[in-house]
C-alpha positions as CSV (number, residue, x, y, z in Angstrom):
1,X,97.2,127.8,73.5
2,X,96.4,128.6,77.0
3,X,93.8,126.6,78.9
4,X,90.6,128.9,79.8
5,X,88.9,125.8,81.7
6,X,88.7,125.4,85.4
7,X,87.7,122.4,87.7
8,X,88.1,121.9,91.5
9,X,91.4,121.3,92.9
10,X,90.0,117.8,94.3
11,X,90.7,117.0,90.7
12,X,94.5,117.2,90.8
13,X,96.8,114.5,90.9
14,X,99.7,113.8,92.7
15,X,102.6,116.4,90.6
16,X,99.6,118.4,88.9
17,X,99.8,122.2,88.9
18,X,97.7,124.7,88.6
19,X,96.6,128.1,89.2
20,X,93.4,129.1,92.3
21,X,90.6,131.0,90.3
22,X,88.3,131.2,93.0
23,X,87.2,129.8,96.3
24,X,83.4,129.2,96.2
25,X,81.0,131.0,98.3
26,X,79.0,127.6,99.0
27,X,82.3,126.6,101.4
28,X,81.3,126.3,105.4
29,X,82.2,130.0,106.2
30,X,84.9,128.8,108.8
31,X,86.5,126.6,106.0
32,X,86.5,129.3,103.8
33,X,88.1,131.5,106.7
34,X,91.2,128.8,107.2
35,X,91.1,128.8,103.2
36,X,91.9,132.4,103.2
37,X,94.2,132.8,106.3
38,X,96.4,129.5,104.4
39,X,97.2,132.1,101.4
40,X,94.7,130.0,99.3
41,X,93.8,133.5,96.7
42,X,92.6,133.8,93.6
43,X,96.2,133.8,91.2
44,X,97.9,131.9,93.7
45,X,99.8,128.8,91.7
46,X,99.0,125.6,93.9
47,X,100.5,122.0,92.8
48,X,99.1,118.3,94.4
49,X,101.6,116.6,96.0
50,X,100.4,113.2,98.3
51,X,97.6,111.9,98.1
52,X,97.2,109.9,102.0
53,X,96.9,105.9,101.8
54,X,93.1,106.6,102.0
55,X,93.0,109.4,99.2
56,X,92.0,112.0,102.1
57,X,93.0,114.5,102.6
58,X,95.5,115.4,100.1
59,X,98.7,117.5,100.4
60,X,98.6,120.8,98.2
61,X,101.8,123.0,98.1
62,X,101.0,126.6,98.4
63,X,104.0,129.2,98.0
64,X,106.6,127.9,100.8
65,X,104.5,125.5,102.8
66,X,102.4,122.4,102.4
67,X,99.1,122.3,103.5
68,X,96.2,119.0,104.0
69,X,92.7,119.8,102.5
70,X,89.9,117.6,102.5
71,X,88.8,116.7,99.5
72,X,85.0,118.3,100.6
73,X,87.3,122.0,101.3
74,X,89.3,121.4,98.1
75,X,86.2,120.7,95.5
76,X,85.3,124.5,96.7
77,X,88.3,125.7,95.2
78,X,88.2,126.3,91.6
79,X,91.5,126.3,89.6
80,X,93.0,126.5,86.0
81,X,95.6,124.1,85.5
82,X,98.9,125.3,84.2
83,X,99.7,124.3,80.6
């Protein structure tokens, strides 16, 4: 049964996957710009992979590439992890 649920992508762990729902309009505009320009769209399948020794930021993987949000950019991003 598919999971209809969604939560921030700060809430991913390390090797979690899921899927970007939304990026939320409360964002700083200019982090929202960067957000956008990254690839970070609504349907696009996104997977935590390091957390850094201090637990920010994290590194996301996003299509080819491996990007480092903030955990205050990536609790604006609301996802549906993969099942």
């Amino acid at each position: 049964m598919p999971t209809t649920a969604t939560e921030s992508l700060a809430e991913l762990r390390p090797g979690e996957r899921a899927v970007i729902v939304a990026v939320n309009d409360a964002i700083d505009r200019d982090d929202r710009r960067r957000l956008l320009e990254l690839g970070l769209f609504p349907g696009t399948p996104i997977e935590a992979v390091l957390d850094s020794p201090l637990g920010d930021p994290t590194a996301y993987r996003v299509r080819d590439m491996t990007v480092a949000l903030r955990h205050s950019q990536a609790r604006h991003i609301e996802v549906r992890r993969d099942s």
